[in-house]
N, C-alpha and C positions, 0 to 999 in steps of 0.2 A: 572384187570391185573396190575400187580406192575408196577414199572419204566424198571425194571431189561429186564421182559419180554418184553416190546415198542422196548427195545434198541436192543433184540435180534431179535425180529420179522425184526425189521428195518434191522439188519445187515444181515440177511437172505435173504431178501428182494434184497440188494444192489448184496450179494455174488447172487442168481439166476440171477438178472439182470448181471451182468457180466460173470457170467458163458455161460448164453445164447448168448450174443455178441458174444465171442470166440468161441463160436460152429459155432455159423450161418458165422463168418469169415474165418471159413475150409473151406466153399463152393466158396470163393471169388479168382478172381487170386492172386497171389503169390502177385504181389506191392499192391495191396488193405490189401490185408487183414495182411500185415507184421504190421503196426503200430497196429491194433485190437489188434495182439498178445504182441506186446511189451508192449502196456498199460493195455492190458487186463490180460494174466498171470502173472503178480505180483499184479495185483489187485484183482483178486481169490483165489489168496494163502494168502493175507494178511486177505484179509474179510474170509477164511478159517480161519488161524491162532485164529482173532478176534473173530468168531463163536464158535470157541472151546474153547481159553479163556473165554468168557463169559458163555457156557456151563459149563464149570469143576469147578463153583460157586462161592462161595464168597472168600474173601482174610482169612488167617489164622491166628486166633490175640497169639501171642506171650504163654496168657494164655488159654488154651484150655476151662477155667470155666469162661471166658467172652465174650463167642462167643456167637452172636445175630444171630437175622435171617435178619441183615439188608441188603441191596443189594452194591454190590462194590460200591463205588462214581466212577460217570462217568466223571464226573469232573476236579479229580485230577490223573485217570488211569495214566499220563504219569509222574506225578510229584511225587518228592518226600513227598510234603505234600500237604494237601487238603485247600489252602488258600482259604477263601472268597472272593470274589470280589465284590467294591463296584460297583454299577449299573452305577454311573456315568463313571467310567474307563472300565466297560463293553460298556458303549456305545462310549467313545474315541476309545476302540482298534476297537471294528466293525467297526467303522470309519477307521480308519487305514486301513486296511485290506480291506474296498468295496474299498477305494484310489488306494491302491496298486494295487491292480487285475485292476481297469479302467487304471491306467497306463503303466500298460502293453499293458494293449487291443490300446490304443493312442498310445504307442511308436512301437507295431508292424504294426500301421496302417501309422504311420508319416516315421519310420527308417527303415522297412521293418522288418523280422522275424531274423536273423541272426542278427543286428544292434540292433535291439528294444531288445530283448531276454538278449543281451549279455550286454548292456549300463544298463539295469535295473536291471539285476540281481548285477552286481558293487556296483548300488546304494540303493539297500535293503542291501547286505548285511553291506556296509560300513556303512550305515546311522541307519537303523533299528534293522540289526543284532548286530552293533556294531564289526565288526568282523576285527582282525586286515588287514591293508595294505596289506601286502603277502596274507593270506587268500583269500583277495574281489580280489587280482588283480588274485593270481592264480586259482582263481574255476571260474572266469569270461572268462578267456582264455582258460578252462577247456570244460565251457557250448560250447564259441563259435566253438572251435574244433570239439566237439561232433556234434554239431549242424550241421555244415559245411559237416564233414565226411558222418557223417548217414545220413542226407536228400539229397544232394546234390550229394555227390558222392556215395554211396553204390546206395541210391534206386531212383537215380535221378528224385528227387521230388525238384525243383526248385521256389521255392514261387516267388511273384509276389514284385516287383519292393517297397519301400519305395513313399510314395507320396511326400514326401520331396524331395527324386533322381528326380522322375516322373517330378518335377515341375521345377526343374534347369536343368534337360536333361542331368543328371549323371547314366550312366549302372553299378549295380554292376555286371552282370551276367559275365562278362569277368573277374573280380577277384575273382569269386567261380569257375570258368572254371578254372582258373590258379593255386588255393588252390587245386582245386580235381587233378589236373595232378603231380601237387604236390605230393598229398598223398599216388596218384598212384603207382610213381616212389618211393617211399619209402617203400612201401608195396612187390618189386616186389623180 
């Protein structure tokens, strides 16, 4: 089996495993199973998308009499070109990236999820993303908004306390109680 066919079997693979999620999350009450579908239907349509991308073949070279039967580079799918990488900077970014994600995981565990979510997201994109000032401060106020509305106030799913609060004897749940009465009254 090529590389071409691994990548589709795999993406097939991914798309049944989440199609089954979203099924088996119909039978669930409505608050359970709202997050299955939020993460789950765009991740079916996308591994859809991908599946059929990868089904309808190879890329189209310019000249019709220099088409191979080689398989798309999975590599550069999103880029405009298919640079090399060397292994040493292959192995910096995965470094980066297992960093990033543990950082998370510690600032949702230290700051709580609303705090941890929104202070990190600031600092990928300012630091990593390189992304200008407006940008990191506005998609950061963006996240935390989102964050605040839809867990807290739409499906009152209230996360558990920062261990950092926990340990100085700081409640946020009185200023997400005050942000959702907030949003309330704005909605009405």
């Amino acid at each position: 089996m090529t590389s071409r066919g691994y990548s589709m079997l795999f993406t097939f693979g991914l798309f049944a495993l989440a199609a089954w999620a979203v099924w088996e999350a119909s039978h669930w009450p409505i608050q359970a199973s709202l997050m299955a579908w939020i993460i789950g239907v765009p991740t079916v349509l996308l591994l859809g998308f991908e599946l059929v991308r990868q089904f309808m073949g190879r890329a189209t070279p310019a000249n019709a009499d220099q088409a191979t039967d080689a398989p798309i580079p999975l590599t550069g799918a999103l880029l405009e070109t298919d640079e090399i990488v060397d292994p040493v900077e292959q192995r910096r970014r995965t470094a980066n990236i297992i960093c990033w994600i543990i950082g998370f995981g510690v600032a949702i565990w230290l700051l709580g999820f609303h705090t941890g979510i929104t202070l990190l997201t600031f600092l990928y994109l300012r630091f990593t993303g390189g992304e200008s000032w407006s940008m990191t401060v506005g998609l950061s106020v963006v996240v935390w908004l989102v964050t605040t509305f839809f867990f807290d106030c739409t499906m009152h799913i209230f996360f558990a306390e920062g261990k950092l609060f926990a340990w100085i004897g700081v409640s946020s749940h009185q200023f997400y109680t005050g942000a959702c009465q907030v949003f309330s009254g704005l909605f009405k």
